[in-house]
N, C-alpha and C positions, 0 to 999 in steps of 0.2 A: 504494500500500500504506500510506502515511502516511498516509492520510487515513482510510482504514480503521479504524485503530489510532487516530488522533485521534477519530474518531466512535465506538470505542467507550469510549474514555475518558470521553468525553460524556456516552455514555446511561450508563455505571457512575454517574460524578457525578449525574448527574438522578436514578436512582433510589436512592443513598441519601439527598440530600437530599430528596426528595420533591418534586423541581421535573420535572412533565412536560413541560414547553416545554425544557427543557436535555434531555430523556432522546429527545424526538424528532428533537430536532434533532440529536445523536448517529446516532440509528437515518437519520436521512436524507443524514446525511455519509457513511456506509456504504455506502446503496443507489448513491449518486453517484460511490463510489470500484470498486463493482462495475462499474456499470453503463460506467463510463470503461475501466476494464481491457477489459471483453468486445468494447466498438468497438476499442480497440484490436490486439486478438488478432484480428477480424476483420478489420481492415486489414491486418495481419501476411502471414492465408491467403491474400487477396487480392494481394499484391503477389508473395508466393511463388507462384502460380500461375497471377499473369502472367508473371512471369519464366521457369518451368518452361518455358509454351509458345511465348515468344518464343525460348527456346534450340532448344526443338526445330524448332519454325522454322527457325532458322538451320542446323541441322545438316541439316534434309533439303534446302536449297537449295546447301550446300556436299556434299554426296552428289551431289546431281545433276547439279554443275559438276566433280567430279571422275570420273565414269565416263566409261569412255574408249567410243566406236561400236563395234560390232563389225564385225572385216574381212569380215564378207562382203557 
């Protein structure tokens, strides 16, 4: 998120002084601070929904270890 905010500081700077190498380079601290966030969140889902089915895993193998035979 800081770098968000840094980059748009940037491009504010570039475009009052009139410098478009400082205003891009602003707009591409941005895209870079997006683009980090969004792999992030997607490694987030990904680990939460290994974790999900590793639990369920576990619970249908401890289901199956705790049913008792039937006596007949």
């Amino acid at each position: 998120m800081k770098d968000e905010i840094k980059g748009k500081a940037d491009e504010l700077k570039g475009k009052l002084t009139g410098n478009k190498s400082e205003e891009m380079k602003g707009k591409a601290e941005q895209a870079a601070d997006k683009v980090r966030r969004a792999g992030r969140d997607i490694r987030e889902d990904v680990r939460e929904k290994t974790d999900e089915e590793r639990d369920k895993e576990a619970r249908e193998r401890e289901a199956e270890s705790v049913r008792e035979p039937k006596p007949w």
